[in-house]
C-alpha positions in Angstrom: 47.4 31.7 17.8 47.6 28.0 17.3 45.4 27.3 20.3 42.5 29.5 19.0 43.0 27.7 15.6 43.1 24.1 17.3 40.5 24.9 19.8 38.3 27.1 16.5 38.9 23.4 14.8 38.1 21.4 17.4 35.1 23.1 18.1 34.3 22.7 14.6 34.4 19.0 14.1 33.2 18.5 17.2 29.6 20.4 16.3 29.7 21.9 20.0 27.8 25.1 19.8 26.4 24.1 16.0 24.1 27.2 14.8 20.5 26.6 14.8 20.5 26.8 10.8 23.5 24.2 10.8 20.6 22.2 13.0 18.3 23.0 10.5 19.8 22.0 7.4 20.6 18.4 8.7 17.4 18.2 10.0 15.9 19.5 6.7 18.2 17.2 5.2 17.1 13.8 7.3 13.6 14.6 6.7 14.2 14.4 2.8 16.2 11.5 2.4 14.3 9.0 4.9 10.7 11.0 4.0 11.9 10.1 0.1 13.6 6.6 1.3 10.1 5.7 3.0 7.8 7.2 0.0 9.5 5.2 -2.8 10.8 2.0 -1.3 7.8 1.6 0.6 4.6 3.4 0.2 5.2 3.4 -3.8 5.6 -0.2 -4.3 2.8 -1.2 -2.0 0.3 1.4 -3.8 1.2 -0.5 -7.2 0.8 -4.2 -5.7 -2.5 -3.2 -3.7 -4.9 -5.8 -5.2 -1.7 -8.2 -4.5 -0.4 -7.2 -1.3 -3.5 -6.3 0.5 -5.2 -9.4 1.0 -2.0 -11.1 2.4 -0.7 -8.6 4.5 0.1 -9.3 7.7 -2.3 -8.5 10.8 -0.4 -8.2 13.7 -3.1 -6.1 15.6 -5.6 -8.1 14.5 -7.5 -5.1 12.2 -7.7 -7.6 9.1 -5.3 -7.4 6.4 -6.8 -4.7 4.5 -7.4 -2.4 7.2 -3.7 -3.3 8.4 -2.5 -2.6 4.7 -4.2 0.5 4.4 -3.0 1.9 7.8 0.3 1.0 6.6 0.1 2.4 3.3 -1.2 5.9 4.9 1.7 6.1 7.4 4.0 5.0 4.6 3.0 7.6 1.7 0.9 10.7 3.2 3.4 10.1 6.6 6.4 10.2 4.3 5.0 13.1 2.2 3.8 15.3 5.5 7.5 14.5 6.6 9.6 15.6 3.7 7.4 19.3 4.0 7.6 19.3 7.3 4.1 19.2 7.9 2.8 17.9 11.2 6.3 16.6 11.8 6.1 14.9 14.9 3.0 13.8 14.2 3.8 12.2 11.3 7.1 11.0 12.2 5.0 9.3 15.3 2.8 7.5 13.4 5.6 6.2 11.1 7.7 5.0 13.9 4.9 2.9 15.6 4.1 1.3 12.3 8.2 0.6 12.0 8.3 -0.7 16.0 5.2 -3.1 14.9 7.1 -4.3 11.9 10.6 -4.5 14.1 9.1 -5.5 17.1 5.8 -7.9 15.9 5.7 -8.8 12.3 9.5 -9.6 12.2 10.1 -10.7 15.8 11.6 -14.4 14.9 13.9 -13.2 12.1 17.4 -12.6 12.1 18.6 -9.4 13.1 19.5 -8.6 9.0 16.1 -9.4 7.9 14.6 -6.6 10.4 17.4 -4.4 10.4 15.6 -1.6 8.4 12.5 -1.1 9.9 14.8 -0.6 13.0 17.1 2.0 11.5 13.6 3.3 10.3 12.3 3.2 14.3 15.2 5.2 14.9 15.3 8.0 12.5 11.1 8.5 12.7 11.9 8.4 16.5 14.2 11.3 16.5 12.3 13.2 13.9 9.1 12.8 17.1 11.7 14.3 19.3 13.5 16.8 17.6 10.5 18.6 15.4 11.7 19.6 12.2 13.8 22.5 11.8 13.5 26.0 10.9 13.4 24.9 7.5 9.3 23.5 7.3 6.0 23.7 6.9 5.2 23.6 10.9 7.7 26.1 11.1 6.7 29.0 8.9 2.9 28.5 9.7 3.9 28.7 13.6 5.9 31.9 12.6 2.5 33.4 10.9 0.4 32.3 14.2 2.8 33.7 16.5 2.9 36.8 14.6 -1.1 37.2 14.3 -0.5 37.1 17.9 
């Protein structure tokens, strides 16, 4: 009996043989907070400082500022939005993390390791949300559901 409970436990904490709706509630749950994170802390604030911002933000790719703004600001909000519904997941989640591996990896290649930090843990989440799709629990989900049921 104590082996099946330590093993049961084990097991447990271990997330070994997690359920695909355990999957999909921490997927659903990574989309929302970074999709939310992303929306307001980034796409928000450079919607409101537009006139500001656009004419002074970097070019790394050499589009011009206000293509390069607008690029950014369209990965940033409708990226962030298409990613919280899971909507075109990956292909949102794609876009988001090349515009975070240009910021990381081109815009803030001579700071300190602190001062890019974020658009690296950013990399890294929209990376994994490219990988892994998003759950059971989305858009791309339940419209895949009706097309393989038209089927």
């Amino acid at each position: 009996m104590k082996t099946f409970i330590k093993g049961s436990m084990l097991k447990s904490l271990s997330g070994i043989g997690a359920s695909t709706t355990t999957l999909s509630v921490g997927l659903l749950f990574l989309r929302v907070i970074s999709g939310s994170a992303m929306l307001f802390s980034h796409g928000w604030p450079k919607i409101l400082g537009w006139p500001l911002m656009a004419n002074a933000f970097p070019d790394p790719l050499g589009t011009g500022s206000m293509v390069a703004f607008i690029l950014t600001v369209l990965a940033e909000v409708v990226g962030s939005v298409m990613i919280i519904t899971g909507f075109l997941t990956r292909l949102a989640a794609g876009i988001i993390s090349f515009t975070m591996a240009v910021a990381f990896f081109i815009v803030h290649s001579a700071d300190n390791f602190s001062v890019k930090e974020l658009a690296f843990v950013y990399l890294i989440i929209f990376l994994f949300l490219t990988i892994t799709g998003p759950g059971k629990y989305s858009v791309d989900n339940h419209l895949l559901g009706k097309l393989n049921k038209a089927k």
